[in-house]
N, CA, C and O of each residue as an XYZ file, in Angstrom:
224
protein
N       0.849     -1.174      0.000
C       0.000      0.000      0.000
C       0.896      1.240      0.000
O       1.779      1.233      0.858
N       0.808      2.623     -1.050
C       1.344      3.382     -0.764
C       0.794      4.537     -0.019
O       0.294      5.537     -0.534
N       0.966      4.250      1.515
C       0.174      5.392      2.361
C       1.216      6.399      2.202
O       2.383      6.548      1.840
N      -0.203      7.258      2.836
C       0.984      8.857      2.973
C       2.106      8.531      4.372
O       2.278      7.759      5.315
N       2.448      9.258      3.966
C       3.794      9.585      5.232
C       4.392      8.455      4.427
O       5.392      8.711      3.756
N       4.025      7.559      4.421
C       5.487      6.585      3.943
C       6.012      7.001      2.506
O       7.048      7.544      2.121
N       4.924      6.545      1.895
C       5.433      6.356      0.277
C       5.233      8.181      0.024
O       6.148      8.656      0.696
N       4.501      9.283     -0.594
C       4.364     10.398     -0.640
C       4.146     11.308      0.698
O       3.938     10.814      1.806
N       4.215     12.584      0.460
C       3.693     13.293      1.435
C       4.527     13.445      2.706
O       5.213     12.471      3.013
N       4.566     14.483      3.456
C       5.593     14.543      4.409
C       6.065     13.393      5.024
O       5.410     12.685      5.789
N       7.484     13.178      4.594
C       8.050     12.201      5.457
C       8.409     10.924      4.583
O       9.211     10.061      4.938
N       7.695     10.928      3.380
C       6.742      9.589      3.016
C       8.444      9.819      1.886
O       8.789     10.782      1.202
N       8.863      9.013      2.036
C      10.384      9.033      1.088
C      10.400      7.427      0.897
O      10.962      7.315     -0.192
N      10.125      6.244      1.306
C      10.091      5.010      1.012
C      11.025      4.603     -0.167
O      11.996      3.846     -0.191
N      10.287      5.513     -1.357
C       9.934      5.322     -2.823
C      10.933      5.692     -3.373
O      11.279      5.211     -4.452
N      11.782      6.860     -2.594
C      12.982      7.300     -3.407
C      13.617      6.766     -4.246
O      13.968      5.602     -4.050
N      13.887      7.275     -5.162
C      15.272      6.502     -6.276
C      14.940      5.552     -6.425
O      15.668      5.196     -7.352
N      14.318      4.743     -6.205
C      13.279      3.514     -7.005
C      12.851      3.610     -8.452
O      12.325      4.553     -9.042
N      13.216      2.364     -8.903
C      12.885      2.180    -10.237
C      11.303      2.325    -10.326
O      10.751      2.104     -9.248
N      10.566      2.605    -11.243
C       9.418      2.069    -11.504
C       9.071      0.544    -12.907
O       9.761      0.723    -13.910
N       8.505     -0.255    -12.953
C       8.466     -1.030    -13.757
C       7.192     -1.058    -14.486
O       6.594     -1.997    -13.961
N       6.662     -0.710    -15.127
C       5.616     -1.041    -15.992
C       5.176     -2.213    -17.161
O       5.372     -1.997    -18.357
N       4.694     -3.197    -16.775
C       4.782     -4.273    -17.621
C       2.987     -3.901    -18.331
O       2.034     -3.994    -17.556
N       2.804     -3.588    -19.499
C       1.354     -3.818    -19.921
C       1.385     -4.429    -21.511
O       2.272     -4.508    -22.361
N       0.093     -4.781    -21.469
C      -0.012     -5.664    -22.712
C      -1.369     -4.740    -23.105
O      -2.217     -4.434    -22.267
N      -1.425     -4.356    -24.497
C      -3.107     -4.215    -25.303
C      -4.048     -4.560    -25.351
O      -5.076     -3.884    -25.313
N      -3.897     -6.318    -25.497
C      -4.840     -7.004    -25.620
C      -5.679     -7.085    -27.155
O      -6.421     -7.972    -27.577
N      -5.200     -5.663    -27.861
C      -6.245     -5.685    -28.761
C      -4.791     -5.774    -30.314
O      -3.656     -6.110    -29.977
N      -5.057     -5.463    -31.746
C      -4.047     -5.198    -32.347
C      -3.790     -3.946    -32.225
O      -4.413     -3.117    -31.562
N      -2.630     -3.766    -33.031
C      -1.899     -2.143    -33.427
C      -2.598     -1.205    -33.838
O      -2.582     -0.024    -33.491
N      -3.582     -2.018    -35.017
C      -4.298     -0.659    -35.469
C      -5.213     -0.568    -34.955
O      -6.059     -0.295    -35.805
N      -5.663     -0.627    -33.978
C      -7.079     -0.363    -32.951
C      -6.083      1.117    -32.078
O      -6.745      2.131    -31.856
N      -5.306      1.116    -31.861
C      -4.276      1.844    -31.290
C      -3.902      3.655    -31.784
O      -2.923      4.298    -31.405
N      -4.805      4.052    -32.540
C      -4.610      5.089    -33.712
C      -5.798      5.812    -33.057
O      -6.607      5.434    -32.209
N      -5.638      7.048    -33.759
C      -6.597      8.225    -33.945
C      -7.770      7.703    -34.089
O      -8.643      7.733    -33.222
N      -7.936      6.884    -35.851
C      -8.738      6.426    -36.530
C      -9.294      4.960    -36.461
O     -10.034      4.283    -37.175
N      -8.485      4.735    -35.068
C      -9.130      3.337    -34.538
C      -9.757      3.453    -33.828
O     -10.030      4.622    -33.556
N     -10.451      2.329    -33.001
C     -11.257      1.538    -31.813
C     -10.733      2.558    -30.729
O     -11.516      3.249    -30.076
N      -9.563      2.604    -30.598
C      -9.167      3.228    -29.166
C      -8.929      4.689    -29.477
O      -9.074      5.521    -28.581
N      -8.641      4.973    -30.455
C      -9.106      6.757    -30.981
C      -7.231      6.992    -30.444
O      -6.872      7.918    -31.172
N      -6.372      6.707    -29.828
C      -4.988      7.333    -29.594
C      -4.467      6.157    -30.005
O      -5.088      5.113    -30.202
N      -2.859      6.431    -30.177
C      -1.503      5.592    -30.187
C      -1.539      5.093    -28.575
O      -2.134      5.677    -27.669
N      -0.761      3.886    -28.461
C      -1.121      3.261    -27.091
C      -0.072      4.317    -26.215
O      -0.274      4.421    -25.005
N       0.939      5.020    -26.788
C       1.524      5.545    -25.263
C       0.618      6.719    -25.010
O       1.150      7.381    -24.118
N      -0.399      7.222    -25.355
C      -1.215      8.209    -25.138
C      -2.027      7.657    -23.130
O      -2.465      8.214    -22.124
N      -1.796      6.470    -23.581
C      -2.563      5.929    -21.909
C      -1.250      5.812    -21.211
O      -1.347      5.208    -20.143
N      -0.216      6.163    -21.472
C       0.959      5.645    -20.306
C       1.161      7.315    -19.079
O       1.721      7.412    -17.987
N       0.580      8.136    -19.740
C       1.012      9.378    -19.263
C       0.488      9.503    -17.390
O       1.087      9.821    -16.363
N      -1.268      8.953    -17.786
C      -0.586      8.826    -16.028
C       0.192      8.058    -14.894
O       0.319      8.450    -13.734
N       0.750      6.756    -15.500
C       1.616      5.919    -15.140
C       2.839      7.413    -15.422
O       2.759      8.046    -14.370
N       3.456      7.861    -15.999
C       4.587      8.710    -16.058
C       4.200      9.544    -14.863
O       5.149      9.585    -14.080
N       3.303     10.127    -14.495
C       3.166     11.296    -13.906
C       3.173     10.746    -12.048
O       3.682     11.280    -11.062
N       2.410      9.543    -12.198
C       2.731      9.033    -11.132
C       3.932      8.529    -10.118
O       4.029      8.509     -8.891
N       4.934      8.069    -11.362
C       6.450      7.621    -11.176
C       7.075      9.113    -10.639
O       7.725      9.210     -9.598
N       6.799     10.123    -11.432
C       7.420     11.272    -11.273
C       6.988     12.102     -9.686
O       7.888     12.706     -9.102
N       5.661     12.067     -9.121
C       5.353     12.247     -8.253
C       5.948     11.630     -6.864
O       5.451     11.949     -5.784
């Protein structure tokens, strides 16, 4: 669990300098993955809040 004080938030340093790992799979093909596909973006369009989170 990442509670406060530990992992974020005063005090909360746990996490420091820690790698993050992201393992994900689609599930669907490539071109579902587009503007003009099923999923309307390119797949790293969904990674951004995984980035923002690592960065936090």
């Amino acid at each position: 669990m990442l509670a406060f004080g530990w992992a974020y938030g005063p005090g909360g340093h746990a996490l420091q300098g820690k790698d993050l790992w992201l393992a994900a799979s689609t599930g669907g093909p490539q071109e579902s993955y587009r503007p003009d596909g099923y999923n309307r973006y390119f797949f790293d369009a969904f990674l951004h809040p995984y980035e923002q989170t690592a960065a936090l």
